[in-house]
C-alpha positions as CSV (number, residue, x, y, z in Angstrom):
1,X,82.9,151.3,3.1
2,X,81.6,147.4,3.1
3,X,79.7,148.6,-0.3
4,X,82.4,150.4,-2.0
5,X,84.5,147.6,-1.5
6,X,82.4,145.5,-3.2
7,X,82.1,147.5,-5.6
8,X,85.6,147.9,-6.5
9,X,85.5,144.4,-6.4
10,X,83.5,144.0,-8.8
11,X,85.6,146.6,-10.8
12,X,88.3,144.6,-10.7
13,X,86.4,141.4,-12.0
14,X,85.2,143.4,-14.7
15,X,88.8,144.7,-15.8
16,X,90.2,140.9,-15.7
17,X,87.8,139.8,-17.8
18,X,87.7,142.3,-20.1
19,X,91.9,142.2,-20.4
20,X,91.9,138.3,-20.6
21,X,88.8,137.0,-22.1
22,X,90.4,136.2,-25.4
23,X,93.0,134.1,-24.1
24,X,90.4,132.1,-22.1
25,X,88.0,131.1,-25.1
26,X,91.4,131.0,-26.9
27,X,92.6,128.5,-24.3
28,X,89.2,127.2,-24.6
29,X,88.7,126.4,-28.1
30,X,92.2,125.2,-28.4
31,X,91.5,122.9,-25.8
32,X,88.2,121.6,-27.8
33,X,90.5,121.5,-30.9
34,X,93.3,119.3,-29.3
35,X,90.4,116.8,-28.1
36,X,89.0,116.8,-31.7
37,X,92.5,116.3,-33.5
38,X,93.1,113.4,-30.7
39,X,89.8,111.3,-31.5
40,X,90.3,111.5,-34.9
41,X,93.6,110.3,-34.6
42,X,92.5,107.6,-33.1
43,X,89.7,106.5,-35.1
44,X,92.2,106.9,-38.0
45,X,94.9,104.4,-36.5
46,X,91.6,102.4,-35.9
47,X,91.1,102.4,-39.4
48,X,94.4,101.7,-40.8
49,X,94.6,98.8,-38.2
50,X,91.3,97.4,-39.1
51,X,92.6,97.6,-43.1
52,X,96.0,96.0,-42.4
53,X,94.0,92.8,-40.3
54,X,91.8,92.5,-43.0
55,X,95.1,92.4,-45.7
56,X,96.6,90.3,-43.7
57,X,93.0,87.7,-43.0
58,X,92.8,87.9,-47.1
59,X,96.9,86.4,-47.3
60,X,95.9,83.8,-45.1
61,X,92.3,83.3,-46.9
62,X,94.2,82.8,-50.2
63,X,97.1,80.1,-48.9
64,X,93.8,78.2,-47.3
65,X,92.5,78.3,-51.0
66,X,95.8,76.6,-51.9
67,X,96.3,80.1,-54.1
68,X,99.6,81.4,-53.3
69,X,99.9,83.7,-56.4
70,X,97.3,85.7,-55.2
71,X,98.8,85.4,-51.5
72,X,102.0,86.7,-52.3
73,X,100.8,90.0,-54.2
74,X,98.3,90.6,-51.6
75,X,101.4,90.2,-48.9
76,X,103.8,92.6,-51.4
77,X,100.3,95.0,-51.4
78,X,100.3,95.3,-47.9
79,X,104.2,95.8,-47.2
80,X,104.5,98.2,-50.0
81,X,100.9,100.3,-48.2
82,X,102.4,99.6,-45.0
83,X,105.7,99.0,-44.6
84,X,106.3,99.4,-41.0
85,X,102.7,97.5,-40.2
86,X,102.6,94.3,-37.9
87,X,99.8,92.4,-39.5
88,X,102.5,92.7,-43.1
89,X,105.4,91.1,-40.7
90,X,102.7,88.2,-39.9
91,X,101.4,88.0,-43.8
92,X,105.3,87.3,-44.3
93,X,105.5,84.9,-41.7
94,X,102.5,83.1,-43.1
95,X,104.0,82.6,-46.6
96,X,106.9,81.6,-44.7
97,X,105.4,78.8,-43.1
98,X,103.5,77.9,-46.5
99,X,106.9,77.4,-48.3
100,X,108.6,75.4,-45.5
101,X,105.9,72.9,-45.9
102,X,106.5,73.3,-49.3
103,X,109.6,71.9,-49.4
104,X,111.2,75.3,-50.2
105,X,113.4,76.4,-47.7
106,X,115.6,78.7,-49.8
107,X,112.6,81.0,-50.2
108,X,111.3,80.4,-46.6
109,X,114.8,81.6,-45.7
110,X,114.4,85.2,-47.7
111,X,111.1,85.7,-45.8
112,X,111.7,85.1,-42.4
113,X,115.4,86.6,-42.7
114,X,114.1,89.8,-43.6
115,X,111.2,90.1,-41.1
116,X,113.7,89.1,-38.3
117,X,116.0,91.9,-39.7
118,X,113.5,94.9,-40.1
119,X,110.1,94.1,-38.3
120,X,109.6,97.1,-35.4
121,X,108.0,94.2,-33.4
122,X,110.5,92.5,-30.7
123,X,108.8,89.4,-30.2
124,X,107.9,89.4,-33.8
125,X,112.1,89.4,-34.7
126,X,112.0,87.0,-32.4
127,X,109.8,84.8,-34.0
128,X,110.8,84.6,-37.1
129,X,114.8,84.4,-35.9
130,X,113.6,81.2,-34.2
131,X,112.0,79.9,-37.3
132,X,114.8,80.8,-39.5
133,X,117.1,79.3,-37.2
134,X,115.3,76.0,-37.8
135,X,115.3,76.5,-41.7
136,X,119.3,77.1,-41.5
137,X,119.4,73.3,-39.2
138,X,117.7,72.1,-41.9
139,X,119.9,73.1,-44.8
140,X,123.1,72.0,-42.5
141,X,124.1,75.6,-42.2
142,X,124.2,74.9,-37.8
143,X,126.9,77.8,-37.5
144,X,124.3,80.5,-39.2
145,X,121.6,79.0,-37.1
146,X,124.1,79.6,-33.4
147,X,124.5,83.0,-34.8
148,X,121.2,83.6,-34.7
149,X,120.3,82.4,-31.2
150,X,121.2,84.5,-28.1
151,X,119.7,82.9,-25.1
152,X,120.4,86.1,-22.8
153,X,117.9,88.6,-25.3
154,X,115.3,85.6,-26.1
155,X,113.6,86.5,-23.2
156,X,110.2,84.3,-23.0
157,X,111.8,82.2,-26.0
158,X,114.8,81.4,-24.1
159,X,113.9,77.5,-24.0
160,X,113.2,77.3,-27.5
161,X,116.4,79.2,-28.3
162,X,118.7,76.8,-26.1
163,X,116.1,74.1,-27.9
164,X,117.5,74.8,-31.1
165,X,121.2,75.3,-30.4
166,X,121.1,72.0,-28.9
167,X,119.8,70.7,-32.3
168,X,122.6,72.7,-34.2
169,X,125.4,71.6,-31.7
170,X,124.1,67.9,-32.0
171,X,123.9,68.0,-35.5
172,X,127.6,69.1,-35.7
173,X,128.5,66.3,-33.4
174,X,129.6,68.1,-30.4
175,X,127.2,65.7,-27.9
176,X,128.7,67.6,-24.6
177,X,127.3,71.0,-26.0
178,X,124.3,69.4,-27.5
179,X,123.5,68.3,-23.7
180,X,124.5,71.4,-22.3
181,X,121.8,73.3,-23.9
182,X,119.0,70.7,-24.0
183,X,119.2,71.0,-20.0
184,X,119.5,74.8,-20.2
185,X,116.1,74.6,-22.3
186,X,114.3,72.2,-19.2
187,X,115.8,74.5,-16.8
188,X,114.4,77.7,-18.2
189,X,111.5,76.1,-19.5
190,X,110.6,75.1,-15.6
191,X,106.8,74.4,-15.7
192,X,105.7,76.5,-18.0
193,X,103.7,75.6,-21.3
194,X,105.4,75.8,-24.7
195,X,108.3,73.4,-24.3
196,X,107.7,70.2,-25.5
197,X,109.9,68.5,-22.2
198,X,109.4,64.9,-23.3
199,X,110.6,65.7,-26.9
200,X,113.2,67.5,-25.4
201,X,114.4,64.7,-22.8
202,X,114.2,62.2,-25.8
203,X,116.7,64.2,-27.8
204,X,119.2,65.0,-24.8
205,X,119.0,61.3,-23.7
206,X,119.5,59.9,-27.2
207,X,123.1,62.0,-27.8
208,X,126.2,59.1,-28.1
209,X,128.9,60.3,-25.7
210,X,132.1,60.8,-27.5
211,X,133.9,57.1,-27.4
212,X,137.1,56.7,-24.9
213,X,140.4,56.9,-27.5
214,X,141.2,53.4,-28.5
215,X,145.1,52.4,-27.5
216,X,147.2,52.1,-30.8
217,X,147.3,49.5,-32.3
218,X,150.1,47.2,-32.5
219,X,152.4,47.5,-35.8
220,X,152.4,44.2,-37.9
221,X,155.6,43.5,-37.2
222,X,155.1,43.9,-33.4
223,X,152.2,42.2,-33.4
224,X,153.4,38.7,-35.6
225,X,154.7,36.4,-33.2
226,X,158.1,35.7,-33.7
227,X,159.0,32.4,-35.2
228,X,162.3,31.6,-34.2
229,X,164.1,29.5,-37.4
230,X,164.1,25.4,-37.1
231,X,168.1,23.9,-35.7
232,X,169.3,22.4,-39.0
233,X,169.8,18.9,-39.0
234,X,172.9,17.2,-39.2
235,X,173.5,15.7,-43.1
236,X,172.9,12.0,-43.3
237,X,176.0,10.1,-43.7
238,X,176.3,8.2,-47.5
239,X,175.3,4.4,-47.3
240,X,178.1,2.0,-47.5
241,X,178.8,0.5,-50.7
242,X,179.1,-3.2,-50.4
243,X,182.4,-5.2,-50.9
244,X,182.0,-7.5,-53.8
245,X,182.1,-10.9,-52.9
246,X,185.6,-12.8,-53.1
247,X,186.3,-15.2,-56.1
């Protein structure tokens, strides 16, 4: 009985196999294919990140040269190819940067707003909202520049965000708000690097409190001392005339 068991045993290995052997090297192969499709997926993004770097190193190659023609159609190149790609938010931010020290902050503006509005990379928005921010100071517009800045989404930027309202507020002349956020910017700023605490303390402790109100000032009239008008004196009486000596 022990070797007819075994037997049937082996029966019934033989007519599992034979019923499911295609789906196992199916399963198999598809397996295999999956893998395949995978690395070349990643040696493709691999690729594509390698020729968006290297874009983006030729941008900042050409504003080194002092070339910024060339920059700025190798930065339209790159956003037009890649649209969505990280290293054409940073090729942005670098002609950006080239134009603020250019002097040109309308252009600067245009840049930096639109990588703040479209980039897929949060701290990237972040970045440039911070920089634009400072651009909008610059050009007096503080009220765009507070719209801009949200402390409570700014996450690692929170200091510099409170940084720069403090700059927009004291520029407007409101020092109590100014102060506010300059000690919002230590405080989240604690010990950490990337606040500049002494420039910061400089600015805070340099803000004019808002002068007492003055009393009113007296009117002219109240203010003249009252002269009061001289007794009049009594009219002199007329000098005798003198009799004319008798004949």
């Amino acid at each position: 009985m022990e070797d007819l068991s075994d037997i049937e045993r082996e029966e019934q290995l033989r007519r599992w196999w034979s019923e499911n052997w295609a789906w196992i090297i199916g399963g198999v192969a598809l397996g295999l294919a999956l893998l395949a499709g995978w690395q070349w997926w990643q040696r493709q993004q691999l690729h594509t990140a390698e020729a968006d770097e290297s874009s983006y190193l030729a941008v900042v190659e050409s504003l080194g040269k002092g070339d910024r023609d060339a920059a700025t159609a190798q930065a339209k190149t790159l956003r037009e190819r890649r649209p969505g790609s990280a290293y054409a938010d940073q090729a942005e931010l670098a002609l950006a940067r080239e134009a603020i020290q250019k002097g040109e902050l309308d252009g600067a503006a245009t840049l930096l707003r639109g990588v703040a509005d479209k980039s897929k990379d949060p701290e990237l928005r972040l970045i440039a909202r911070t920089r634009l921010a400072r651009v909008l100071n610059e050009q007096g517009k503080h009220d765009e520049a507070l719209a801009l800045l949200e402390p409570s989404s700014a996450g690692a930027f929170a200091p510099l965000v409170h940084e720069l309202r403090g700059d927009a507020f004291a520029a407007k002349g409101d020092a109590a708000a100014a102060r506010s956020e300059y000690d919002a910017a230590l405080k989240a700023a604690g010990e950490a690097i990337g606040l500049d605490r002494n420039y910061v303390e400089i600015k805070r402790d340099a803000l004019i409190a808002a002068p007492a109100q003055a009393p009113a000032a007296p009117s002219p009239a109240a203010a003249a001392p009252s002269v009061e008008p001289a007794p009049e004196q009594p009219a002199a009486a007329p000098a005798a005339t003198p009799e004319a000596p008798a004949k």
